[in-house]
ZAVO-928463 format. One record per residue (C-alpha): residue in one letter; x, y, z. Coordinates in nm, 3 decimals. Example, Ala and Ser with C-alpha at 12.3 -4.5 7.8 and 13.67 -1.06 7.14 Angstrom:
REM ZAVO-928463
a|1.230|-0.450|0.780
s|1.367|-0.106|0.714
***
This chain:
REM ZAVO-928463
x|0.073|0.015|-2.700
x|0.221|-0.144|-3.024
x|-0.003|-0.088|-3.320
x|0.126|-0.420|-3.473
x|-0.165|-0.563|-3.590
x|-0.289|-0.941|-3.611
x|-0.601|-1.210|-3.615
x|-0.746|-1.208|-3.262
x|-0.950|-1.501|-3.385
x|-0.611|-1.707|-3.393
x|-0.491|-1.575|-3.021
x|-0.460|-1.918|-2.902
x|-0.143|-1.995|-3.163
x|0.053|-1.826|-2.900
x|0.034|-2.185|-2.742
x|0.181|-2.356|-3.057
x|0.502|-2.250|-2.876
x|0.521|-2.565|-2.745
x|0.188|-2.713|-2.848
x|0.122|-3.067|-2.732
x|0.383|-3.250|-2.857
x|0.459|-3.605|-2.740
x|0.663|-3.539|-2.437
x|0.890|-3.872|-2.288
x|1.152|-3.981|-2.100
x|1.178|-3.854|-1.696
x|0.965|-3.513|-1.614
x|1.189|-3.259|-1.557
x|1.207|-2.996|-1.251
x|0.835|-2.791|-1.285
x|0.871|-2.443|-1.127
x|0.783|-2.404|-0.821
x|0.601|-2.062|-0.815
x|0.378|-2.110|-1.113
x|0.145|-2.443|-1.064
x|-0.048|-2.376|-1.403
x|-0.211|-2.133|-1.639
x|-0.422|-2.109|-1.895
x|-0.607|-1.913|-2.161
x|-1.016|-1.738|-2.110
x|-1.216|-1.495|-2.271
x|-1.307|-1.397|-2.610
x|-1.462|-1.561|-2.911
x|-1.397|-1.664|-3.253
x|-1.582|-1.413|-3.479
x|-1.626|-1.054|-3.443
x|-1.371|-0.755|-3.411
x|-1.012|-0.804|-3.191
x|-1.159|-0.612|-2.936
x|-1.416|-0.910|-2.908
x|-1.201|-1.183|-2.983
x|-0.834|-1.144|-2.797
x|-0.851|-1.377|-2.484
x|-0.648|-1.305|-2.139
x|-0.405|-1.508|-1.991
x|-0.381|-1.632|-1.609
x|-0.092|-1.828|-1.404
x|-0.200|-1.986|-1.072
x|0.110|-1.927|-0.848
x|0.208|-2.174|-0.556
x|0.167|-1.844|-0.322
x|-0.200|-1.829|-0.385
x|-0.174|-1.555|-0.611
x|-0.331|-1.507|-0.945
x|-0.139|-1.351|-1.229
x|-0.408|-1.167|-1.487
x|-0.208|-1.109|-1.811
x|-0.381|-0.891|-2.122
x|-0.261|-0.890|-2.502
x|0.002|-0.551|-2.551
x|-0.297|-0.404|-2.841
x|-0.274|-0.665|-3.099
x|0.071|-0.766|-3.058
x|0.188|-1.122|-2.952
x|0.341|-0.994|-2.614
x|0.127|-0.993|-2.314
x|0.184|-0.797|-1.999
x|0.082|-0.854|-1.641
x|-0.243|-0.614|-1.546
x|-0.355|-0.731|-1.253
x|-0.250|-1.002|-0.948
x|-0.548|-1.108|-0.783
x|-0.574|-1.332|-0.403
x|-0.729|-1.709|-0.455
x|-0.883|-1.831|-0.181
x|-0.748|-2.148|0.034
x|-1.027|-2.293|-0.078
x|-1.002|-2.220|-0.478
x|-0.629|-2.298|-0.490
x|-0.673|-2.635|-0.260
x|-0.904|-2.750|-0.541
x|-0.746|-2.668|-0.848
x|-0.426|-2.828|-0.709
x|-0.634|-3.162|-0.639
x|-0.814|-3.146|-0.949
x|-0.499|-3.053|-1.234
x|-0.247|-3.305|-1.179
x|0.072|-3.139|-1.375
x|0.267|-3.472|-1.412
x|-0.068|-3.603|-1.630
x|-0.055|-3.299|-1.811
x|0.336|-3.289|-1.882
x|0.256|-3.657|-2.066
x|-0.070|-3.624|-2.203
x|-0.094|-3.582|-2.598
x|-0.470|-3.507|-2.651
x|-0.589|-3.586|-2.939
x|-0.719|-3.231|-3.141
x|-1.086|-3.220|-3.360
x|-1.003|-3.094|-3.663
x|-1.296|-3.234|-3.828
x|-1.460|-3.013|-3.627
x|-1.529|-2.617|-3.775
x|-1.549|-2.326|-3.538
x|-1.407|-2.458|-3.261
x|-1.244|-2.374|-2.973
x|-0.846|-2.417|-2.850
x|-0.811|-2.503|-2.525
x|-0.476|-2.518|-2.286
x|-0.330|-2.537|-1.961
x|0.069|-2.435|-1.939
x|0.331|-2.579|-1.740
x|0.618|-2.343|-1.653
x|0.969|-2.515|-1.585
x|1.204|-2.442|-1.295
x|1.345|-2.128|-1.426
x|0.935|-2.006|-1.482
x|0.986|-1.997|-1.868
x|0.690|-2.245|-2.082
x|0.766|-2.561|-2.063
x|0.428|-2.698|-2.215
x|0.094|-2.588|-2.372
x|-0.133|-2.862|-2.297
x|-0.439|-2.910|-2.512
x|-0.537|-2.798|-2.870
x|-0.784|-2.730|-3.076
x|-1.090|-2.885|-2.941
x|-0.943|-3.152|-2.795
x|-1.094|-3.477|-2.703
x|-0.911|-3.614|-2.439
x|-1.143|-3.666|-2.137
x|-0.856|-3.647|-1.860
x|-0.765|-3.275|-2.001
x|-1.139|-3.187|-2.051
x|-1.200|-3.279|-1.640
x|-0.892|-3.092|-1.541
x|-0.972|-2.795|-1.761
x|-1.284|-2.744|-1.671
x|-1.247|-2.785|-1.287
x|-0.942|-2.508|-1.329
x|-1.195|-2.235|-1.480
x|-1.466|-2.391|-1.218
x|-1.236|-2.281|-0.916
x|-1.091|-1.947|-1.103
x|-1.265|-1.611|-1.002
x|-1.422|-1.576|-1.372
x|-1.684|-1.326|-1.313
x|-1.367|-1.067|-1.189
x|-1.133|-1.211|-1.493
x|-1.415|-1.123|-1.761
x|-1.477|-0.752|-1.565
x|-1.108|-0.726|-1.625
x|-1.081|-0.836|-1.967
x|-1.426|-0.589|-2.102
x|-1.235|-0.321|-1.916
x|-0.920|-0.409|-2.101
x|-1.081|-0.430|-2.445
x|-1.244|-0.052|-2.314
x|-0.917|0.048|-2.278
x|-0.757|-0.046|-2.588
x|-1.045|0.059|-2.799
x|-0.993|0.435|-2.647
x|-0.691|0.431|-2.692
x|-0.709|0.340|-3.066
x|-1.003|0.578|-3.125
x|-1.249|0.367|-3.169
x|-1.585|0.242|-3.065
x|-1.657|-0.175|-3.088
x|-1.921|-0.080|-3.399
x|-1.658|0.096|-3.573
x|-1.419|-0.151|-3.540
x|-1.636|-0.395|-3.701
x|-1.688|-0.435|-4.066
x|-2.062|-0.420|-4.205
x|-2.250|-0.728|-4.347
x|-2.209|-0.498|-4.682
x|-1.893|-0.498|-4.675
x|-1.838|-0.842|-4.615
x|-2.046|-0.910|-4.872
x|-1.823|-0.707|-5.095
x|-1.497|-0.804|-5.006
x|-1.634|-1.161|-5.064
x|-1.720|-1.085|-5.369
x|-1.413|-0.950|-5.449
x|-1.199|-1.253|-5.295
x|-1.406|-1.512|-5.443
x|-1.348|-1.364|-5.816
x|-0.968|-1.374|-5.781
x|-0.999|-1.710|-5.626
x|-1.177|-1.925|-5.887
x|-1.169|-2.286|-5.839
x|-1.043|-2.237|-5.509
x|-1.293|-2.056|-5.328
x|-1.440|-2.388|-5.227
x|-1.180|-2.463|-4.968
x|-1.121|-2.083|-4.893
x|-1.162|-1.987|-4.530
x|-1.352|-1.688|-4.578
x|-1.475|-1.669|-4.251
x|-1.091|-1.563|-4.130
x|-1.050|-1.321|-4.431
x|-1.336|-1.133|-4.282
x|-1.160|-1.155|-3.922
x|-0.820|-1.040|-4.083
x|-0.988|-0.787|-4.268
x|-1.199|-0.649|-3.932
x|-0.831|-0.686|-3.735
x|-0.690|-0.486|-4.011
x|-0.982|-0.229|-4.018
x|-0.879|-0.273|-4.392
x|-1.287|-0.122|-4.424
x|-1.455|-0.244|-4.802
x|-1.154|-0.348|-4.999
x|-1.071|-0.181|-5.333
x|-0.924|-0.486|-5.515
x|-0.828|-0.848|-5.448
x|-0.581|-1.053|-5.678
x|-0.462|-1.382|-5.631
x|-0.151|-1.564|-5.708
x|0.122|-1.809|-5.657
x|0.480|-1.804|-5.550
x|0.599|-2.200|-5.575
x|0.405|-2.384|-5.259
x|0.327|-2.002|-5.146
x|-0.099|-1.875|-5.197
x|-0.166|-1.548|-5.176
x|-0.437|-1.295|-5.235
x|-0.264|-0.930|-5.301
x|-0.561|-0.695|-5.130
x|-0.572|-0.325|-5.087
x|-0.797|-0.177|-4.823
x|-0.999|0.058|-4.833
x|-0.722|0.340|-4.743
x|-0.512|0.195|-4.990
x|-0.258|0.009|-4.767
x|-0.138|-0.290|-4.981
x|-0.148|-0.642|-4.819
x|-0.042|-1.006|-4.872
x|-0.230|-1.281|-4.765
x|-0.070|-1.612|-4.744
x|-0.270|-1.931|-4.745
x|-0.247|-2.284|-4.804
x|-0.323|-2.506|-5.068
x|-0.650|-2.602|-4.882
x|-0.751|-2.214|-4.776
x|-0.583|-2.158|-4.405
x|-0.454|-1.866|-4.358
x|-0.053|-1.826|-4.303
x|0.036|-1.516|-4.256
x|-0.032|-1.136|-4.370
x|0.301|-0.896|-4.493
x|0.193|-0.534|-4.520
x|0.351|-0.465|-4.854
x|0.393|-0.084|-4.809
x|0.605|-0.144|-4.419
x|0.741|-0.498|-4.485
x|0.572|-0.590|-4.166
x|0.379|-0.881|-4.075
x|0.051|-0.784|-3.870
x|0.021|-1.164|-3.824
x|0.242|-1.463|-3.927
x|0.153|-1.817|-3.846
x|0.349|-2.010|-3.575
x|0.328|-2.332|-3.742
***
């Protein structure tokens, strides 16, 4: 698996792909193996192992594609195909009317903190995204009835088995155990302390909440410095963890994270999609 490294607690950007962007004129040909799919699992606080969500696709055939995140890269792979019942795929068809969803825009919360993103995909003719549906906590009640009903008539109690075995999986393979992963309350407390100094004024509007979800993604451990500064419209903290692996951490004006270069590689574990 790829060690490339990024915020679980941001998994659902993948869908700013295509987000939910006004979509007009005719609807064009929708593929005609894959009716819909959608995102499940996880949370938004904790370690990756916690917080990475799977990814399903509801195919005409009755079958049910069960994709995982490759480690803590953007790619996903297929893991497991699963059987829906007549019954479960008469439903969801009834209940998730794709030609709704291609022109729905739902309107997205973002008044609202610690939320959830929600989506349902449309795949186009060829099977490539067409659409990602949705948003961050949207409030559009025709998406809300047609998302819930698709989870309602899903097999979730066999998706989550396959998604704690997955997160099993990856944590063995990266040496580690889901407490080690995780960074202590002292050293959030720390590297707060730390990112708040070099912050100043700022720290107001600072979402510290991802820092310590980067930070736990990163297993960066109790930071030994953070510095802050300012390339034109770029923020950025400069932060060195705790085995002395150099970071960047990009952020707007108003705190959101951006996107995170390791200085030492010239990679980026995570890079926003906006």
């Amino acid at each position: 698996m790829k060690k490339t490294i990024f915020a679980a607690i941001l998994v659902m950007a993948f869908a700013c792909l295509c987000g939910c962007a006004l979509f007009k004129g005719p609807m064009p040909e929708l593929s005609s193996e894959y009716y819909v799919g959608t995102y499940y699992g996880g949370c938004g606080y904790g370690s990756y192992y916690d917080c990475f969500s799977g990814k399903v696709i509801v195919c005409t055939n009755k079958d049910l594609l069960v994709y995982m995140p490759d480690d803590f890269s953007r790619e996903y792979e297929l893991v497991k195909t699963l059987k829906l019942t007549d019954d479960q795929y008469d439903r969801i068809v009834s209940s998730v009317n794709r030609k709704k969803l291609y022109y729905l825009n739902p309107r997205e919360r973002n008044d609202i903190c610690d939320g959830d993103s929600t989506y349902i995909m449309l795949y186009d003719e060829n099977n490539e995204l067409l659409k990602n549906c949705g948003g961050y906590m949207p409030a559009n009640q025709s998406f809300l009835s047609m998302y819930k009903n698709l989870l309602n008539y899903l097999p979730m109690d066999e998706l989550y088995q396959i998604r704690s075995d997955w997160a099993e999986q990856m944590m063995a393979e990266d040496g580690m155990t889901n407490e080690e992963a995780e960074l202590t309350d002292g050293d959030k407390a720390y590297n707060e302390e730390l990112a708040t100094a070099a912050l100043g004024d700022k720290a107001d509007t600072f979402n510290m909440d991802t820092f310590h979800e980067i930070c736990e993604a990163l297993k960066t451990g109790q930071l030994q410095s953070v510095e802050a500064g300012e390339d034109g419209p770029d923020h950025y903290l400069d932060i060195v963890a705790g085995d002395g692996t150099n970071y960047r951490y990009f952020h707007d004006g108003s705190g959101a994270l951006m996107g995170v270069e390791n200085m030492d590689t010239g990679e980026w574990p995570y890079y926003s999609c906006e």
